[in-house]
N, C-alpha and C positions, 0 to 999 in steps of 0.2 A: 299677567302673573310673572314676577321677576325669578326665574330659579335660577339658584347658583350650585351651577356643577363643578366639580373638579376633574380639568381638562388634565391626559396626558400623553406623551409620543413614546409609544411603546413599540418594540416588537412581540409581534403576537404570533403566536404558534396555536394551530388546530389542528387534532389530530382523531381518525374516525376509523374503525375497524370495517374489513372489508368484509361483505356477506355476512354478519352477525347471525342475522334470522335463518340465513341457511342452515349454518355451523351450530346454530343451538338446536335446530330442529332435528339435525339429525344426534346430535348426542346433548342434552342438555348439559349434565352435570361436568362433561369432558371440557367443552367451550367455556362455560364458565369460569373452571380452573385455567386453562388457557388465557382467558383474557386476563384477570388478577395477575397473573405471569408476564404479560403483555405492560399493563398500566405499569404495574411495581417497577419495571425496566426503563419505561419512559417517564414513570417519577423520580426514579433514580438522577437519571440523564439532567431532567430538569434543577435538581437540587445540583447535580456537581456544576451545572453551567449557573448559579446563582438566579436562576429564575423564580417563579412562583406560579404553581396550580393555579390558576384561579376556580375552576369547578372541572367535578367530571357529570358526565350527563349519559348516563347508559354508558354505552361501549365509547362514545366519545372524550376528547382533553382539552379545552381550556387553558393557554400558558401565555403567561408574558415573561419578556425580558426585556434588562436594561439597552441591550445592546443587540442589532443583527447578527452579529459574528458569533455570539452568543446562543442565541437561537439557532441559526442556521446550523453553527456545527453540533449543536443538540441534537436537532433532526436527523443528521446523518449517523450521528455516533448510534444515536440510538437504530434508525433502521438496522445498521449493522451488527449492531449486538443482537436484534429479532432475529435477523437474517442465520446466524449462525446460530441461534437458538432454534431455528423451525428445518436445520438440516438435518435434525434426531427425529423428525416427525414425519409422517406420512403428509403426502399436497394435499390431499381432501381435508385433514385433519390440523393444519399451521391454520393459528389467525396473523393476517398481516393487517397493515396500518396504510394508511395513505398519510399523507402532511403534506398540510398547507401553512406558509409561512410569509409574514405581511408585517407592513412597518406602517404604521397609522396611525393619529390623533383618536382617542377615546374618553369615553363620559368612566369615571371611579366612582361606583356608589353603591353600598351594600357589599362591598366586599365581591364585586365581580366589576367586569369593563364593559361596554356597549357602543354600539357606532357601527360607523358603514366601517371602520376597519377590521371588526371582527366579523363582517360578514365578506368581507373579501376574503379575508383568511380561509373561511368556514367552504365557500364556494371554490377556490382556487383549489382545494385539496381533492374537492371531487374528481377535479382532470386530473389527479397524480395517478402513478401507474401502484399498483398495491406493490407494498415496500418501496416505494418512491415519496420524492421532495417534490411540492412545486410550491416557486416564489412569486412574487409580483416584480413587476418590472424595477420599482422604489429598491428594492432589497438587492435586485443584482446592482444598481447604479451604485447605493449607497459600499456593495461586497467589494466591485470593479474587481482589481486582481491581488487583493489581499492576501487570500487565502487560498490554499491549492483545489479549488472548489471549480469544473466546468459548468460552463450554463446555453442550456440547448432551447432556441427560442422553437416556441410553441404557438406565437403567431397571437392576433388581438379575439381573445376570447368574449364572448356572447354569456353572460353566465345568470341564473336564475335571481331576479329581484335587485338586481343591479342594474340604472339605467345606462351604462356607459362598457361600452368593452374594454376586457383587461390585459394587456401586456401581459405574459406568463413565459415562465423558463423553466425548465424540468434539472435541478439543480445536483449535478454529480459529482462525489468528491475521488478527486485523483489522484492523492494518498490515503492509506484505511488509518484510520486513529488519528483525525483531526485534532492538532491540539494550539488553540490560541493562546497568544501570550500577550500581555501586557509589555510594552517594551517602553523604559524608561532611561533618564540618562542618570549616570550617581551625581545626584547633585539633586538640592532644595527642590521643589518641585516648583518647574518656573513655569508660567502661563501669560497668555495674552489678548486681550479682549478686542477682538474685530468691529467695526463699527456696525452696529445693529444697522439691517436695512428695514426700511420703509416700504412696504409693500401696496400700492394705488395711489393718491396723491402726497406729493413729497412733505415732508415736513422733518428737513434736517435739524431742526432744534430740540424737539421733541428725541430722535434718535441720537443728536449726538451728546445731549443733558443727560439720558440712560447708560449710554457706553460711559462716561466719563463718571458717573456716579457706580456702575457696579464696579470700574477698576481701581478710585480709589477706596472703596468699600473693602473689596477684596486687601488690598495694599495693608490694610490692620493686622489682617494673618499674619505673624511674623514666622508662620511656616511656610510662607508661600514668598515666591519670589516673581512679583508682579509687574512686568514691562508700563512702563509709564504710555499715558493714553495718546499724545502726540505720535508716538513712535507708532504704534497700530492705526492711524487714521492715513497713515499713507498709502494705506490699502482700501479705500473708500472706494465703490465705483469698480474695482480689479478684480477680473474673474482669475483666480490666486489658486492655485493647489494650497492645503494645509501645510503639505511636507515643504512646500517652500519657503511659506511663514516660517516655521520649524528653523529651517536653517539659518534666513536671514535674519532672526529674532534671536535663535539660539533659545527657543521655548518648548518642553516638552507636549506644551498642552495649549489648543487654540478654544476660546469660546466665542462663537458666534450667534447671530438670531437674528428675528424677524421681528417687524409691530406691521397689526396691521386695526384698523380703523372702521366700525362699522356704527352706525349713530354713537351713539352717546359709550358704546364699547369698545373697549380697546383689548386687542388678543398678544399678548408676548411672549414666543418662544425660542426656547436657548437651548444649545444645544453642546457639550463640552467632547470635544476631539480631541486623538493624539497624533503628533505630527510624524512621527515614523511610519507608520501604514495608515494613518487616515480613515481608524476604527473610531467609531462612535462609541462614549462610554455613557453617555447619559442625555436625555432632551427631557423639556420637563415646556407645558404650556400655562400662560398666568392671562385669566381675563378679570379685567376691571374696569370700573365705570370709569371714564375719563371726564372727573370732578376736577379737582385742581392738577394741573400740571405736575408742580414738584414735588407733589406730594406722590402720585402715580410711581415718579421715576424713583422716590426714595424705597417706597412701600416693592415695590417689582426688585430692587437693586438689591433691596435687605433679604426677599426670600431668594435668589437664584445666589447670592452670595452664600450663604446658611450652607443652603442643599449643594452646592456647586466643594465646599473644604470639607464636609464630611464624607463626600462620595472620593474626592482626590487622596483624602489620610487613608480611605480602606484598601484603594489601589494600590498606594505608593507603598502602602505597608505590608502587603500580599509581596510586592515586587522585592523590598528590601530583605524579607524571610528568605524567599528561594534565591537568592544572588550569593554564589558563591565567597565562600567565607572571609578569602583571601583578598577580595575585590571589596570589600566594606570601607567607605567613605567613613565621617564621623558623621553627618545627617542619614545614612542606611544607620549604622548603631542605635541613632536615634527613635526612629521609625520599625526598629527589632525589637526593641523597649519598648517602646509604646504599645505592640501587640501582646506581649508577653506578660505587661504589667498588670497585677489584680487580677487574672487567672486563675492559680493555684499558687501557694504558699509555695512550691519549686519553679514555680515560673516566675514569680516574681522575685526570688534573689538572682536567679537569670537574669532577667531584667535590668535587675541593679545591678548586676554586674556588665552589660551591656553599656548602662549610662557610664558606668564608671571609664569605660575604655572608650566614650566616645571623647570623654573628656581630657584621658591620657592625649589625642589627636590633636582637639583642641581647648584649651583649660577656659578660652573665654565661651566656650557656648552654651548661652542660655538655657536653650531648653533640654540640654543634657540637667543641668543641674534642675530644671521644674520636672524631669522625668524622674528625678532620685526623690526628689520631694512627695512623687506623686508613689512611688514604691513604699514610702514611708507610712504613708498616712493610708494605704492599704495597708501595711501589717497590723496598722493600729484599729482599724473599722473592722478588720475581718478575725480580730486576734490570734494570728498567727503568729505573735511574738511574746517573748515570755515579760517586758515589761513596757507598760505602753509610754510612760513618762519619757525615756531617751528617745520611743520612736518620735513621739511628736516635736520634740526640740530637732532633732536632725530634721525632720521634714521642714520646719520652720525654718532652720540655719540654710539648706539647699533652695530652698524658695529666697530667700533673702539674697543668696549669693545670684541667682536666675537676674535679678533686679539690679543687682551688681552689674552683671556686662550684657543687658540691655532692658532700661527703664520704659519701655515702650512696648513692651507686649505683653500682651493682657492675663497671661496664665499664671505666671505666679503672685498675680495680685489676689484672681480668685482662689487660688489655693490658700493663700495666706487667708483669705475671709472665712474660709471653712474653718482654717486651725488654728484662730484665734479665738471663735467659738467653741470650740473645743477647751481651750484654756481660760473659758469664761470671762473672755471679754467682746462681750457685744457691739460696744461701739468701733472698735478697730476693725472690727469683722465686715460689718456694714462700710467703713470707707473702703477700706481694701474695694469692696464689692463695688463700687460708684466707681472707684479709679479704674475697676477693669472694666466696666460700662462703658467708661469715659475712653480707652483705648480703644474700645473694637464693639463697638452695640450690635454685631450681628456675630461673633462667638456664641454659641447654643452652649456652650458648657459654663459663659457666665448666668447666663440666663438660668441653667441649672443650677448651679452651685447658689445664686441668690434662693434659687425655693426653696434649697435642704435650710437654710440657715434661716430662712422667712418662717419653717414649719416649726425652729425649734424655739424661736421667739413670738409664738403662737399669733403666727400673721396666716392662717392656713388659706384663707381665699387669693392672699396676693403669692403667696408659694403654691398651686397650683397655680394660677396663673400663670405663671413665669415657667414650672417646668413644663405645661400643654404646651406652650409658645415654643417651649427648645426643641420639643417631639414633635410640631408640625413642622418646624423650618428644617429641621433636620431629619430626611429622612435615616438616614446610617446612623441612627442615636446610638451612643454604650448604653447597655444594658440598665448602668446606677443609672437612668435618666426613670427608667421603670419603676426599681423601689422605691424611688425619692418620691414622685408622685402616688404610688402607692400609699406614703406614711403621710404625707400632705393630706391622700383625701379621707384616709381613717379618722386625723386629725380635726376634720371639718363636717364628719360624719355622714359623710358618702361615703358607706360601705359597701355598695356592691361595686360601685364603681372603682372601689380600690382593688377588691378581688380581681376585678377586671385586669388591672395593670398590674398587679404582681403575678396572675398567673401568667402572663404576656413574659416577664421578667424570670418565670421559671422554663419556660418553653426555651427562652435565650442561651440562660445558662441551669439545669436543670442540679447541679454540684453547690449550688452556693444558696449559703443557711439564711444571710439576710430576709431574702421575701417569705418565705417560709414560715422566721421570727415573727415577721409584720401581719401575714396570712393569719397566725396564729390571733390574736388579739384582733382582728378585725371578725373573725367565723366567732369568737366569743360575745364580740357585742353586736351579731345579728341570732346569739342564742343556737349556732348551729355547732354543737360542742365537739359530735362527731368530726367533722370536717376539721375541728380547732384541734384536737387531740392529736389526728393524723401531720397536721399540721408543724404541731410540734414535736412529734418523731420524729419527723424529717431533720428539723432545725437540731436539735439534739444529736442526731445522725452525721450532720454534719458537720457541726462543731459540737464535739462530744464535749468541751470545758466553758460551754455556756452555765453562767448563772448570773445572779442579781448584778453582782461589777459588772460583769462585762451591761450589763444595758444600761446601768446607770453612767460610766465612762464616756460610753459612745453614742448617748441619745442624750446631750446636753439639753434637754429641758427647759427653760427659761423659767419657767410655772411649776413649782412644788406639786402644785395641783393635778399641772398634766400628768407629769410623770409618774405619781402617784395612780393616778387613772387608768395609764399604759400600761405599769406593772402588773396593776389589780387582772388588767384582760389580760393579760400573757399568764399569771397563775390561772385563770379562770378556765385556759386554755390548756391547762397542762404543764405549761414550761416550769421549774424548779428556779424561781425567783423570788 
């Protein structure tokens, strides 16, 4: 029996209360409050370091993160914060925590992780001292001397249901208030693709057809500034620090990986670094059947490309927010914009006022003018603007002018396929969409931008399609990747499964009326009115000058029929249309 699992390199953090059964036995209801005190501090911890729960189990925590650095200074901040939370308390009376923290390959399924690297994690924490860290030896190699963090070896441990002993370090940090930073350069975010190694018998073709297929794969990005794959193969075979690459490339970001060959399987993992401290921001593993060759390296090259620019835009754009005002390139303006934009109706004339002075910098850059485009055509979907007819020709003139000084990247072709159906012409909409295919087939926002426009030319199986595909490849999806599939699968009449993704889409952004609208009409035609009612208070609530225009405007319909149909469930639902 073939199962296919989804492999991934995570940091894993576990974390276990010390003496539970004691501390409840002697006060029940005291411990209990105690540990809710406890978890809520180290859930906290986890959301500020972008991690994720994966379960809690009794008095124990479950957590992964993208990144070691991440993790580990989780573990500490948070000890710390217990720490000085349990000096108001009586000793018999403080719960403390142990943590274990571990950097390993796991199975994803069901919404939790499994493998022997959650049981290293799980075992390693037992030898922490309560309110202590301990790591595997992977996590100190991978730390080395990044971070002001000592590491006191603990010698090769013997540990329950593990055949192999384990390297351990009791992990202490030597400043309080560990706080990691992303450190980037002002400029494009440039990267460069090492040549994947081969791991047991050699097969340089195979590895150097992959390196050369994800770096000109990547090259389409025309947000990304991509060292050509000669230049990176001079490092084949050279045990190379990152930071060196870094300097000799002049690349902020190195990505490298492994294939390794097992019958008829093949395992490939990638891992993306940044070359100032040599932090790991992401690894991701892909196994597949080794069918045809180029087809292997295309299929591998298209997902780690996907997931590889949507994890670099969240970074570079966290980075270009906190950089000092004064110090703003015209690509930081860019990347201020683009977080800013589609937000909130004051964030996004922010926004546009951000593209506008990148472009005061420099008047030829592109995708300052697809960033005005894209502020446009948010006032006009989310009607924050008193008239939608100027917003969408300025969106349309700002997109045009994108094309203007440079015909070769892909974003304001699909913008223009969106806002040409909006203007009720279907067929330009659709080449637009091919020509941005044609530029860059591994962009997740053409891929989305084709399903909004596939659902309103009631293609609803090929528009879910296309946006499932944008939300698997990418995992850092925008939010619109939610409701679009949401109205896709109303449209197709998979209603729970819509519920599915729009409530996903309100958890995102919990302020915006869109899924709410769509919720609404979907809880009406599974006859659950309640739910459709509340539904539509919300959507009302949040844009209090919804009615009929506004849905007929921005739900260009193709089908009389449909739209007639949608209306009917959004009244059915309450909505005043």
């Amino acid at each position: 029996m073939n199962n296919e699992f989804k492999r991934q390199l995570v940091a894993i953090l576990y974390a276990d209360v010390v003496g539970y059964s004691r501390l409840t036995a002697q006060d029940e209801d005291r411990t209990h409050h105690a540990l809710r005190q406890t978890l809520d501090v180290l859930t906290e911890h986890v959301r500020q370091h972008e991690g994720t729960i994966v379960h809690f189990a009794g008095d124990a925590v479950l957590a992964k993160f993208d990144t070691i650095a991440a993790a580990l200074t989780c573990a500490l901040e948070a000890q710390e914060h217990l720490s000085t939370l349990n000096k108001h308390t009586l000793p018999d009376e403080s719960v403390k925590i142990r943590i274990g923290v571990n950097l390993g390959d796991v199975i994803m399924d069901r919404d939790d992780i499994y493998g022997d690297g959650v049981n290293v994690a799980v075992r390693i924490q037992e030898l922490a001292e309560p309110g202590g860290v301990c790591v595997s030896d992977n996590v100190r190699d991978a730390i080395g001397q990044n971070l002001p963090i000592d590491f006191e070896y603990m010698g090769e441990q013997k540990v329950k249901n593990i055949d192999r002993p384990i390297r351990t370090f009791r992990a202490v940090a030597t400043d309080s208030g560990i706080v990691t930073k992303l450190v980037v350069r002002a400029s494009k975010p440039s990267i460069a693709v090492l040549p994947f190694e081969y791991i047991g018998h050699d097969d340089t073709g195979f590895s150097d057809g992959l390196t050369e297929d994800v770096t000109r794969q990547l090259s389409c990005f025309r947000g990304l500034s991509v060292v050509a794959h000669h230049s990176s193969f001079i490092y084949r075979d050279r045990a190379i620090k990152v930071q060196e690459v870094g300097s000799e490339l002049g690349v902020q970001y190195v990505l490298e990986g492994t294939i390794r060959k097992s019958g008829s399987r093949v395992r490939v993992t990638a891992q993306l670094i940044e070359t100032d401290f040599g932090q790991h921001l992401w690894a991701e593993s892909y196994d597949k059947e080794s069918y045809d060759t180029l087809d292997l390296q295309t299929d591998v090259a298209q997902v780690i490309c996907a997931t590889l620019s949507g994890r670099l835009r969240v970074a570079t754009q966290q980075y270009a927010i906190n950089k000092s005002i004064d110090r703003l390139e015209p690509y930081d303006y860019i990347l201020c914009g683009q977080a800013l934009t589609g937000d909130t109706p004051e964030n996004n004339v922010k926004a546009r006022e951000t593209f506008n002075r990148a472009i005061e910098l420099d008047p030829t850059c592109a995708r300052a003018y697809s960033g005005l485009a894209v502020t446009w055509l948010s006032d006009f979907l989310n009607d924050w603007g008193n008239d939608p007819e100027p917003e969408l020709e300025l969106a349309i003139e700002n997109a045009n002018k994108a094309i203007d000084c440079d015909d070769l990247d892909a974003k304001p072709h699909w913008l223009l396929g969106e806002l040409r159906l909006y203007c009720a012409d279907p067929d330009n909409a659709l080449m637009h969409l091919d020509e941005a295919t044609e530029l860059n087939p591994n962009d997740t926002d053409v891929f989305a931008a084709k399903g909004v426009v596939l659902t309103y030319l009631s293609e609803a199986d090929q528009a879910v399609k296309n946006l499932e595909k944008a939300i698997s490849l990418n995992p850092y999806h925008p939010m619109w990747y939610l409701w679009a599939l949401g109205l896709a699968l109303y449209t197709s009449g998979e209603y729970r499964a819509a519920v599915r993704s729009l409530r996903k889409a309100i958890d995102r952004k919990p302020d915006f009326f869109t899924p709410y609208q769509h919720l609404t009409a979907v809880y009406a035609c599974l006859s659950e009115f309640d739910k459709a009612r509340e539904s539509a208070e919300q959507a009302t609530k949040k844009n209090p000058r919804f009615g009929s225009a506004t849905v007929r405007e921005r739900h260009p319909f193709q089908d009389a029929d449909q739209l007639e149909s949608y209306l009917e469930a959004l009244r059915a639902g309450g909505l005043p249309v």
